[in-house]
NUPA-575220 format. One record per residue (C-alpha): residue in three letters; x, y, z. Coordinates in nm, 2 decimals, decimal comma. Layout:
<pts>
{"Ala" {X Y Z}} ...
</pts>
This chain:
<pts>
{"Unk" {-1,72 0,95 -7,95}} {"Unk" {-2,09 0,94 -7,91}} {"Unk" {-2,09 0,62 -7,74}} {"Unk" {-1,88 0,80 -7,45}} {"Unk" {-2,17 1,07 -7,40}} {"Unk" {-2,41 0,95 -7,20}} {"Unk" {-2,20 0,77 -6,94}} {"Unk" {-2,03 1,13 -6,89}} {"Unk" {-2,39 1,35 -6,89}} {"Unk" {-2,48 1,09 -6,56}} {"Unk" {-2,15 1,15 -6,41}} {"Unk" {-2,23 1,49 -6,41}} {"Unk" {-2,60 1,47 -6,29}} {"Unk" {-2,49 1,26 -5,99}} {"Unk" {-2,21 1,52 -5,89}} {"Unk" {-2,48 1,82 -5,92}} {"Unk" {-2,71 1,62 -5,69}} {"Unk" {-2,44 1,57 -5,43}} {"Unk" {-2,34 1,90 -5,42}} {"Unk" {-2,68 2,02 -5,38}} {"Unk" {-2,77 1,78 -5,09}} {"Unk" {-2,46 1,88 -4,90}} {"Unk" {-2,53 2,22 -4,91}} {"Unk" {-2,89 2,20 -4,77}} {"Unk" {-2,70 2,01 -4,52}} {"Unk" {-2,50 2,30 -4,42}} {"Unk" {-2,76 2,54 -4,42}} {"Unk" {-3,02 2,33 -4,14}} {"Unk" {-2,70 2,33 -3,89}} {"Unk" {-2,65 2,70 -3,95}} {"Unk" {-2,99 2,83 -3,97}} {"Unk" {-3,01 2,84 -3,60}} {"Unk" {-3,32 2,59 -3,55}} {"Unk" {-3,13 2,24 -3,41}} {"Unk" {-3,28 2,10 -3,10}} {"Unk" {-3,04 1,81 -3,02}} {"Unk" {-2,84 2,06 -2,83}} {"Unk" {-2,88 2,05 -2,46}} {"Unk" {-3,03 2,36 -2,33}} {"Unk" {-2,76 2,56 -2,09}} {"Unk" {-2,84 2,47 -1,71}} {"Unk" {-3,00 2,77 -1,51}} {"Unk" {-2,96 2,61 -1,19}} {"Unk" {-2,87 2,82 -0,94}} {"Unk" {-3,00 2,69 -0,64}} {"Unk" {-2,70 2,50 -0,55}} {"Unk" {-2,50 2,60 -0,24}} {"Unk" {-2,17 2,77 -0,30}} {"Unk" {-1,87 2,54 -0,27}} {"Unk" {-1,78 2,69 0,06}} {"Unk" {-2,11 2,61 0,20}} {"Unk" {-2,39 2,31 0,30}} {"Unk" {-2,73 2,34 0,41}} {"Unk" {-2,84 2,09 0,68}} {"Unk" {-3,21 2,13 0,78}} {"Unk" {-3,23 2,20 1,15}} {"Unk" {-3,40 1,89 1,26}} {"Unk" {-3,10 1,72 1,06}} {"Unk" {-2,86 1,96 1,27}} {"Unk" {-3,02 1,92 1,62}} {"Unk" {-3,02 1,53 1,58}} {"Unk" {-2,59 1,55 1,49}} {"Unk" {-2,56 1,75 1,75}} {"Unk" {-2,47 2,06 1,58}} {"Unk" {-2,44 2,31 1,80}} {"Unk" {-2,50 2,71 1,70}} {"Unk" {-2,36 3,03 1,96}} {"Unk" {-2,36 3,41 1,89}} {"Unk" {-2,02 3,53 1,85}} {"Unk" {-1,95 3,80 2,17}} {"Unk" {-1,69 3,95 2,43}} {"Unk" {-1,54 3,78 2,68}} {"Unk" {-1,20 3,75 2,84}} {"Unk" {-0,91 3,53 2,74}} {"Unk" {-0,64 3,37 2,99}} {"Unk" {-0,30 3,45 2,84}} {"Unk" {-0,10 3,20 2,97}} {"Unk" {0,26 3,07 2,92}} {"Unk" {0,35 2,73 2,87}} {"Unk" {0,60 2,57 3,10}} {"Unk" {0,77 2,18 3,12}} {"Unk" {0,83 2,04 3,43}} {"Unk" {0,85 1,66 3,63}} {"Unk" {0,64 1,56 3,92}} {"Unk" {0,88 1,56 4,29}} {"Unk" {0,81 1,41 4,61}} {"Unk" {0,73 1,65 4,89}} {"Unk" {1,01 1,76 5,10}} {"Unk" {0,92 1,62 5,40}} {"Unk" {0,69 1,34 5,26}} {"Unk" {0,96 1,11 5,23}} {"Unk" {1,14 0,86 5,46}} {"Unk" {1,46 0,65 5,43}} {"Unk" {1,42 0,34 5,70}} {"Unk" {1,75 0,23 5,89}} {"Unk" {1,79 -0,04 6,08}} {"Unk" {1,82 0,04 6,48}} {"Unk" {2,07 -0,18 6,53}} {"Unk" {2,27 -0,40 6,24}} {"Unk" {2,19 -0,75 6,21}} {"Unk" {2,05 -1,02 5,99}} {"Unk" {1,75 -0,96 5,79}} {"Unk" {1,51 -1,26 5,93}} {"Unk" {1,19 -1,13 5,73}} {"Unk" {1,07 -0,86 5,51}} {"Unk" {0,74 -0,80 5,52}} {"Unk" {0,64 -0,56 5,21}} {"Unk" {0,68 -0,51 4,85}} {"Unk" {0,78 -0,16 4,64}} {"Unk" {0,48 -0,04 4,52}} {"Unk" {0,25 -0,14 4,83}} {"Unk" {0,03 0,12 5,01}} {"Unk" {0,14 0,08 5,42}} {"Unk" {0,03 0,29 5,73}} {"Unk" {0,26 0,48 6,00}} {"Unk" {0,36 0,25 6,19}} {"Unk" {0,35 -0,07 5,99}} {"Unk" {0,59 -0,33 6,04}} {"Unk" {0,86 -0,37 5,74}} {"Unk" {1,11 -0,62 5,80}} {"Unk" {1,22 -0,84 6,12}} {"Unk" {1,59 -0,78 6,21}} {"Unk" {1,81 -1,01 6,47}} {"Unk" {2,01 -0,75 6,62}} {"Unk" {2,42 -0,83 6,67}} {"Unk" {2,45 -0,73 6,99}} {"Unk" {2,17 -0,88 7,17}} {"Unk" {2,08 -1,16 6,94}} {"Unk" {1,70 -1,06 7,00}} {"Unk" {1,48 -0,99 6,67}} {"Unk" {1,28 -0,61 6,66}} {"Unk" {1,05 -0,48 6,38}} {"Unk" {1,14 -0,19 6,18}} {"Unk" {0,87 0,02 6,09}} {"Unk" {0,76 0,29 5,87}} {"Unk" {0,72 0,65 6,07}} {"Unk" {0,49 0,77 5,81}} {"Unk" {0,19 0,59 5,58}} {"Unk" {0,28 0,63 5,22}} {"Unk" {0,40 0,39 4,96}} {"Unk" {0,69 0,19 4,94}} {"Unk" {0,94 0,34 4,73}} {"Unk" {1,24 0,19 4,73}} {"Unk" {1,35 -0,15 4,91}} {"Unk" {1,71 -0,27 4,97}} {"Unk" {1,65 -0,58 5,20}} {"Unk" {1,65 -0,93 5,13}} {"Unk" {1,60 -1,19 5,38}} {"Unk" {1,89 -1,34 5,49}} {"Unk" {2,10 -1,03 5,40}} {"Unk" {2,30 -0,78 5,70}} {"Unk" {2,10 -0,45 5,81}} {"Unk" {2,39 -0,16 5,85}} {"Unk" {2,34 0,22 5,84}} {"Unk" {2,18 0,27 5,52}} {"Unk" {1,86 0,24 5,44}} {"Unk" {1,65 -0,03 5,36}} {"Unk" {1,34 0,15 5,28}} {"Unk" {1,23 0,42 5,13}} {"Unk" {0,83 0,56 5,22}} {"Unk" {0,67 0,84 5,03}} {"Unk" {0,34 1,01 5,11}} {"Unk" {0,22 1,10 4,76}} {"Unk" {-0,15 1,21 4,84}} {"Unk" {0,03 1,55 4,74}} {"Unk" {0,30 1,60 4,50}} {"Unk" {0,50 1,86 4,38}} {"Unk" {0,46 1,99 4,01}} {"Unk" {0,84 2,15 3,94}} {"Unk" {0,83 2,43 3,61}} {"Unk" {1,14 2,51 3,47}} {"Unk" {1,09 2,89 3,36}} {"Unk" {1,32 3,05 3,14}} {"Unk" {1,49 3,39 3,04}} {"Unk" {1,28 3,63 3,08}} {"Unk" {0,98 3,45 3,15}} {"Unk" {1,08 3,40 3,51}} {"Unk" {0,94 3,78 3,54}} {"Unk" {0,57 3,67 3,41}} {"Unk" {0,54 3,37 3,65}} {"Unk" {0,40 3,47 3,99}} {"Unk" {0,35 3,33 4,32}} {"Unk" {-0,05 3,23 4,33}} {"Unk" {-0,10 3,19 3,95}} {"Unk" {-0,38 2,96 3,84}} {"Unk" {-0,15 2,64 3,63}} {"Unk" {-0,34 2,37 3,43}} {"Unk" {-0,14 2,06 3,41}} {"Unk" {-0,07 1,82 3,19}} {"Unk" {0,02 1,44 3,17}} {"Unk" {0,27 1,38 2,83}} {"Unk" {0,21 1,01 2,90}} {"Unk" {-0,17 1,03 2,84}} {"Unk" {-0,31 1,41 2,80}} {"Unk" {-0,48 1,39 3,17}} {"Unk" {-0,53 1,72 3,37}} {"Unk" {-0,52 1,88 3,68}} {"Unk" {-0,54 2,24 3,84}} {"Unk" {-0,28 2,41 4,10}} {"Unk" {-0,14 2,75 4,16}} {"Unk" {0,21 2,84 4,18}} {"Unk" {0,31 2,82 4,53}} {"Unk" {0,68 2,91 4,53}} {"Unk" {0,91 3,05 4,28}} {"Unk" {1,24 2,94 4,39}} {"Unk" {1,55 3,16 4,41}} {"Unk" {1,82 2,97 4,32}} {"Unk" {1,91 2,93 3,94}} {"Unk" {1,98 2,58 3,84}} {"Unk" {2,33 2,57 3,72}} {"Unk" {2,32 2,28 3,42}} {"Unk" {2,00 2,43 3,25}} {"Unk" {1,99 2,82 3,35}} {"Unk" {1,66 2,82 3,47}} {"Unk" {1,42 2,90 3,77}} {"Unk" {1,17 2,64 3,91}} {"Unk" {0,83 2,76 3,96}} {"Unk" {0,65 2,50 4,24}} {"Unk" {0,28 2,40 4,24}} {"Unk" {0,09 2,16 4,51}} {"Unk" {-0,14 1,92 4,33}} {"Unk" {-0,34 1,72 4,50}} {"Unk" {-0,27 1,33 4,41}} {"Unk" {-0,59 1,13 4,55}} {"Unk" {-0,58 0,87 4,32}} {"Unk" {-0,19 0,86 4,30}} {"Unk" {-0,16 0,85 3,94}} {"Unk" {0,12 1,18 3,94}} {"Unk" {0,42 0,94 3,98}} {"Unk" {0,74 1,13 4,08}} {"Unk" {0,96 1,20 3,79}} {"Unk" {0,67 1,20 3,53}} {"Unk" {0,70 1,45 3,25}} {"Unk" {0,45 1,70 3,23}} {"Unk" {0,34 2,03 3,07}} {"Unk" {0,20 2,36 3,25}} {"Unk" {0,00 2,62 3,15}} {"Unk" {0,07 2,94 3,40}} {"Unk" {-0,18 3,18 3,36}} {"Unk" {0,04 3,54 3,36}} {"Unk" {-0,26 3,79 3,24}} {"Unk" {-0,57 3,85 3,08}} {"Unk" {-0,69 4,01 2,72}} {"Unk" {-1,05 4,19 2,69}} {"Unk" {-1,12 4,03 2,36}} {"Unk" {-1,45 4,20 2,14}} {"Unk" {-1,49 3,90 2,03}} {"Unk" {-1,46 3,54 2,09}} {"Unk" {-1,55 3,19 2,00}} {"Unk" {-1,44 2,84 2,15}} {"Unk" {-1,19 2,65 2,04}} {"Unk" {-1,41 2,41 1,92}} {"Unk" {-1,56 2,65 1,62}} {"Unk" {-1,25 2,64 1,43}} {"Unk" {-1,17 2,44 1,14}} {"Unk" {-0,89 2,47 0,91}} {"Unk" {-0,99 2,46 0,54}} {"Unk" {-0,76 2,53 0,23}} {"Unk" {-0,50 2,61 0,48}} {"Unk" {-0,72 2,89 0,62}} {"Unk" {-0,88 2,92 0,95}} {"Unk" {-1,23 2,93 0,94}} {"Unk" {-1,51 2,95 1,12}} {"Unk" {-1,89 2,81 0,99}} {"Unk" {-2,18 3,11 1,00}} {"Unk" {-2,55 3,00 0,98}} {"Unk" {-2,81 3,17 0,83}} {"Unk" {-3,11 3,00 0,81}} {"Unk" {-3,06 2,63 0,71}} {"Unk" {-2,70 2,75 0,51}} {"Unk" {-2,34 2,74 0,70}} {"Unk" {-2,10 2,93 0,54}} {"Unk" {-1,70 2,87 0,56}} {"Unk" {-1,62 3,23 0,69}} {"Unk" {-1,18 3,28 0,67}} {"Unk" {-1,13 3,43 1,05}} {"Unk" {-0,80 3,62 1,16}} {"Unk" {-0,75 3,53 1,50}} {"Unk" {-0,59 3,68 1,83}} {"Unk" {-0,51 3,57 2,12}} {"Unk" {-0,60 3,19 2,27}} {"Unk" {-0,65 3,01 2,61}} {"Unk" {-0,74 2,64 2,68}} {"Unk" {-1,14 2,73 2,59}} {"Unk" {-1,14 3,04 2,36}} {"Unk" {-1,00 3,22 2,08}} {"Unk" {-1,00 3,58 1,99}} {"Unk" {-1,15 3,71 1,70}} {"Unk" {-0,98 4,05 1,51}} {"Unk" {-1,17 3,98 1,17}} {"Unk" {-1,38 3,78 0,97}} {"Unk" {-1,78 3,78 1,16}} {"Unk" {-1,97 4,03 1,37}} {"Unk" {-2,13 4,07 1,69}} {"Unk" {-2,40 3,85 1,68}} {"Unk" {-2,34 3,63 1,39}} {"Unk" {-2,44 3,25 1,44}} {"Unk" {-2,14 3,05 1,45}} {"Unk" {-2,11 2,63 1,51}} {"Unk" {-1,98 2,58 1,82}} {"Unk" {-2,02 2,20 1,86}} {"Unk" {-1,95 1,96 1,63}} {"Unk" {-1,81 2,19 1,39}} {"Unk" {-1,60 1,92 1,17}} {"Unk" {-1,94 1,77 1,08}} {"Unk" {-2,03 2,08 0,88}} {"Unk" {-1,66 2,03 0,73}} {"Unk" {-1,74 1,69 0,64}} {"Unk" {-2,05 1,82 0,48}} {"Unk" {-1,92 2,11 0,28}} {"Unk" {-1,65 1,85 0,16}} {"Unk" {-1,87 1,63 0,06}} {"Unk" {-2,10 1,88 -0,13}} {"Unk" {-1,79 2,03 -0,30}} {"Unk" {-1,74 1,66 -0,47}} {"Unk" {-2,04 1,64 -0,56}} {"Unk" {-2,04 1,99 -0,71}} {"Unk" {-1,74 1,88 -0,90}} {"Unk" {-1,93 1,64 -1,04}} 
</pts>
């Protein structure tokens, strides 16, 4: 048995020394002195997530834009479709004189003539002679129905319209037809390519149109460049009132964030998200019930540039 005592007596010298180094182990991570730790960050200069800081000369250069929120007065208005007419009046429908055979025609639809202007050469029946038939009014050619070599009868060959003026036609509605009034500033709009002009209501007609139930509100608008084509689709906005509003911005200083409205506030080099509950709206402005004050700096000009920029810092922050 003695031979098996010293082999055991290590065994049990070895565990002892283990046991002792693990403890001494446990007792340096629990002592409270370790300094492979990172120390906790005490950053806080960091904008919020809802805002950026752009230094001004950084800000003037974008083109960042800063107004004092204030009163002013929004144009309620009423939006209206309607189609471009020809004048009544501004059109003419060209007969022959006499019928005949068409020797000649002379124009084109779409070409630009003058009062007077020959269209076509006809041979009259009767007399065998040839005659001009002319246009009694400049314009441009609207319609043509001749062919050389074809018979003139009694309808008409041509059809003329003077569109340095058009007619806007808005087809009010219910009870809107009482907001609409004769001399009311309209803004209209092109569906084909957003382009707009200005009129006023001239007429309000009294007749109800039988297929769609509604009134037609008239406008004048002058058609220089002739690009308001009869039966184009466009869009009106009537102006029917205006709101006192404490306070307004243009449209331009909204941005929609988080699926909030918002408008940004500057103080100092720092723009601020601010969540705005809006009023009323026109074409420029939009009321403001809640959200900033009289007097508070908000971006007015390239506002999605400070949205960009609070984006990006937001990633960033994330990160």
């Amino acid at each position: 048995m003695n031979r098996f005592r010293f082999p055991i007596l290590m065994l049990v010298v070895a565990l002892a020394f283990v046991l002792t180094a693990c403890d001494e182990s446990a007792h340096a991570e629990g002592d409270g002195h370790a300094h492979d730790e990172p120390a906790e960050s005490t950053d806080h200069d960091e904008p919020e997530a809802d805002a950026t800081t752009i230094p001004s000369e950084t800000a003037e250069r974008s083109g960042i834009v800063v107004a004092p929120v204030g009163p002013g007065v929004i144009q309620q208005t009423l939006r209206l479709p309607g189609v471009i007419e020809v004048r009544q009046g501004a059109m003419a429908r060209v007969s022959a004189r006499f019928p005949g055979a068409i020797r000649e025609v002379a124009v084109q639809v779409g070409d630009a003539v003058r009062a007077g202007q020959r269209l076509a050469t006809v041979e009259s029946n009767a007399s065998l002679s040839t005659y001009a038939l002319t246009t009694p009014i400049g314009g441009v050619v609207m319609r043509r129905d001749a062919e050389a070599g074809s018979l003139a009868g009694e309808a008409p060959l041509f059809e003329v319209a003077d569109l340095s003026k058009v007619w806007v036609d808005l087809h009010v509605f219910g009870r809107d037809a009482q907001r609409v009034r004769v001399g009311a500033e309209v803004r209209v709009e092109r569906i084909a390519d957003g382009t707009t002009a200005t009129a006023a209501i001239g007429q309000v007609l009294p007749a109800t149109d039988v297929d769609s139930q509604s009134l037609t509100a008239r406008a004048v608008l002058d058609n220089a460049d002739g690009l308001w084509r009869p039966g184009m689709a466009v869009q009106a906005d009537v102006s029917i009132g205006t709101t006192e509003a404490a306070l307004r911005v243009p449209l331009g200083a909204l941005q929609r964030m988080e699926g909030r409205e918002v408008v940004f506030v500057r103080k100092g080099d720092t723009y601020t998200a601010t969540p705005v509950t809006l009023g009323v709206r026109d074409a420029a402005f939009v009321e403001i019930k809640d959200g900033v004050e009289l007097g508070d700096g908000v971006v007015v000009e390239q506002s999605f540039l400070v949205k960009a920029d609070i984006a990006k810092a937001g990633a960033a922050h994330e990160h």
